[in-house]
N, C-alpha and C positions, 0 to 999 in steps of 0.2 A: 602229849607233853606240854604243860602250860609252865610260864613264869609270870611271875606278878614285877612291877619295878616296885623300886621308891621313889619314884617322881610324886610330887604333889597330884598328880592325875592318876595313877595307878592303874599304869596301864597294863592290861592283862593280854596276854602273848600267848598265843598259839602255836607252836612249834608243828606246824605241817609233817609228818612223813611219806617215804615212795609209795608205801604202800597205800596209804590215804589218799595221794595223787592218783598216783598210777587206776585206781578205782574209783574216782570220776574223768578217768577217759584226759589228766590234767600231765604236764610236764613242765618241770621249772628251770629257769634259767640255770642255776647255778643248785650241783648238789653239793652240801657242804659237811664235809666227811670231819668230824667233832674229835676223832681219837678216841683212844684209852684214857690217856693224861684228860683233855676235856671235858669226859665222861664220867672219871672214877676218884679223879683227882681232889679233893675239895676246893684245893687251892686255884687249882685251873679250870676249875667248873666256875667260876665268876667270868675267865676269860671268854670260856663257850657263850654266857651269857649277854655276855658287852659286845661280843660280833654279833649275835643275833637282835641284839636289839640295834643293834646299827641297821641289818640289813631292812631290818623293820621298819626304823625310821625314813630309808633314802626307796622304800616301794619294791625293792630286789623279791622278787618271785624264785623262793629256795626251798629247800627241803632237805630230811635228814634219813639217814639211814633207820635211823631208829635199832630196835633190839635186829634187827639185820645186820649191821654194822660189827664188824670183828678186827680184830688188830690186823695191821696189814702186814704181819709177820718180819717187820724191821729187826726186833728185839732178839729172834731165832736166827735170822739171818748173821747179823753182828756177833751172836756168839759162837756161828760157825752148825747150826743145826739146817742146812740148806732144805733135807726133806720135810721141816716142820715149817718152813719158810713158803715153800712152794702148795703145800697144803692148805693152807691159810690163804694164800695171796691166790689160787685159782678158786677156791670158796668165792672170796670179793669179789675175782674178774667174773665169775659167773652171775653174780646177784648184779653186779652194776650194765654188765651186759644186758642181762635181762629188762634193766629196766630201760635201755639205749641212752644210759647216762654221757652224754660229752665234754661235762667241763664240770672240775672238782674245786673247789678251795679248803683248805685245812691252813689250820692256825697251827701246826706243828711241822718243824721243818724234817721229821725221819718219815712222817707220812706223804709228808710232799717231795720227798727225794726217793721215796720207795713207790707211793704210785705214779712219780712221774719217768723215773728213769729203769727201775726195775720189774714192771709191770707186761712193759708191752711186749718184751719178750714170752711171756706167757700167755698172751692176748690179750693183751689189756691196755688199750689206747686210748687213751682220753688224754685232753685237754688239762691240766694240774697247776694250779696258780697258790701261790703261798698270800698269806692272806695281809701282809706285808704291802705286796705288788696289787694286791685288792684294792688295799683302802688307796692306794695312791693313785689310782686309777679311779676313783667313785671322787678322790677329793680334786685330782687334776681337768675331769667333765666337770666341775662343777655341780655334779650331784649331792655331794656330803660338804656343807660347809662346815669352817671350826674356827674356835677363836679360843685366846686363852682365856681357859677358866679352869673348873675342879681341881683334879688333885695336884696339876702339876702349876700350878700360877703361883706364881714367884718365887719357884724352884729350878734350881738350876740340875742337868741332865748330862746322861751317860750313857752310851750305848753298848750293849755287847753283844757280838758277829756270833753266832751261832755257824758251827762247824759246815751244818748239812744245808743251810742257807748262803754259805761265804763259800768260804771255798769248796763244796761239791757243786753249786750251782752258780756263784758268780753273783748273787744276789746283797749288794751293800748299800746301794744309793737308794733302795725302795724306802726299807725301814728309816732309814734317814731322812728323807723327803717327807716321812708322814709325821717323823718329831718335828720337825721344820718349819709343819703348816700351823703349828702351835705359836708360833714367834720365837723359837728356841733354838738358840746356838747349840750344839752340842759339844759338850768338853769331853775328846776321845784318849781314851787313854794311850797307853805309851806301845801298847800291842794293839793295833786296830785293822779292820778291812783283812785282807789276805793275810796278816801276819797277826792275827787277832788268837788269842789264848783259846784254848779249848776249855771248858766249864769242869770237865773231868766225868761230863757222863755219860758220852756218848760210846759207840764202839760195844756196845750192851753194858758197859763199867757201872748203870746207875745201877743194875740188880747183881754185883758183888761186893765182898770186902776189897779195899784198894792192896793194890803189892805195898811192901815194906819199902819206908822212904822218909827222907827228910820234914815230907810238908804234903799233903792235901793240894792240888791242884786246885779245886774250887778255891781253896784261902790264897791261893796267888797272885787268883783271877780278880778276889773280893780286893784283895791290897791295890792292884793296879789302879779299882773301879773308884776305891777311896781316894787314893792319891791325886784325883782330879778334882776332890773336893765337891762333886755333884752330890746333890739331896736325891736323887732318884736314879733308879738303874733300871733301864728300860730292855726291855728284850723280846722277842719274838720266840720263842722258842720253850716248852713246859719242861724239859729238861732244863733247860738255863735257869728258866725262874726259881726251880727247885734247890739247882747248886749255890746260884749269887745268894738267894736267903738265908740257905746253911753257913753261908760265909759271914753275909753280915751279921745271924746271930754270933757265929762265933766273937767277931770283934765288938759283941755288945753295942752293935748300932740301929738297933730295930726301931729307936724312937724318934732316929734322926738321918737314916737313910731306908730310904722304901723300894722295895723291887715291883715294877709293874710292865703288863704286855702292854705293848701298841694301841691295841684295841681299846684297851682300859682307859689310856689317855684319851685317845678319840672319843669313846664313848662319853667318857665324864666332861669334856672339853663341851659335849651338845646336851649335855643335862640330862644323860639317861640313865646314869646311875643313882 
């Protein structure tokens, strides 16, 4: 798996995987489990790309599952098909076993709340870090520096709590800390942290039609995000990004409010986009 950038250097990326490791006898710091969404998504495949070229630029020795890699059965769980759930997810705990994998990062918060909290009961014990608490961590050692520049310089920002990051895991000051390190206030909306809006796709809701009702959740979530008057909705989460976009097309704001991951800012903020 290669990527090319658009940096004026064009630099060409190697995408390591286990297999590729594992058969020079090699093991990496950190495997870094991409998703469904990361992988198949178009939209979220720029995000897979913006963390990896991050990891690229601060020396991080990582690797991927590659065509190994299978959904970690969140999507079957959430709908209530436990036996397709468990299927799935001792498939993974068996290949990452195998490889004596101990510390994950995924840029999606139902992969990171399924292999961190629903795993080990199957056997599946590793180390699971959302990639949130990554970047804050590489820019708090002073490994990843940032300063404002790309996409987000002299725009003002908005953040929003992902369900299976905030409240199943308590996870709110990370994402924020790493808008932060940009020179950015963040203008939170009127539902934020623990009492933050659900996006409207988690729960498996993003692969049905919604029950009958007044309004679309996601446009509720989009109205809160506008009301703050931010040019950018920042999010952690490829469920979030997909719903806040839907949102903002509907309010015909695509030319004047943009939905971007964490990473995306980071990334763009060091010129690697």
């Amino acid at each position: 798996m290669s990527e090319t950038t658009n940096s004026p250097e064009m630099i060409q990326v190697q995408v390591p995987t286990m297999m590729d490791m594992a058969a020079k006898g090699e093991s990496p710091e950190i495997l870094f489990w991409v998703g469904c969404a990361g992988s198949f998504d178009d939209r979220y495949q720029a995000v897979t790309k913006a963390f990896i070229k991050i990891l690229e630029h601060v020396g991080i020795k990582y690797a991927v599952l590659g065509p190994e890699e299978s959904c970690t059965g969140d999507p079957a769980k959430r709908a209530g098909n436990e036996f397709l759930f468990q299927m799935q997810a001792t498939q993974n705990i068996m290949i990452l076993n195998g490889y004596e994998i101990k510390k994950i990062v995924t840029a999606c918060p139902h992969c990171f709340n399924t292999l961190k909290n629903e795993y080990p009961e199957l056997g599946g014990n590793f180390e699971v870090i959302h990639h949130a608490t990554y970047l804050q961590e590489l820019i708090d050692s002073g490994k990843l520096k940032v300063a404002e520049e790309g996409v987000i310089k002299g725009k003002s920002v908005t953040f929003h709590d992902s369900c299976y990051l905030g409240r199943h895991n308590d996870i709110y000051e990370a994402p924020r800390s790493v808008i932060e390190s940009l020179k950015k206030e963040i203008r939170e909306m009127k539902r934020s942290r623990s009492r933050g809006l659900c996006c409207g796709a988690g729960g498996a809701q993003m692969f049905k039609d919604a029950e009958k009702g007044n309004k679309e959740v996601n446009i509720e979530r989009t109205e809160e995000a506008l009301e703050t008057g931010a040019e950018v909705i920042a999010t952690g989460c490829p469920f979030c990004m997909t719903m806040m976009t839907d949102g903002v097309k509907h309010f015909q704001k695509e030319e004047s409010v943009k939905v971007y991951d964490i990473a995306e800012l980071i990334a763009s903020a060091r010129g690697l986009l």
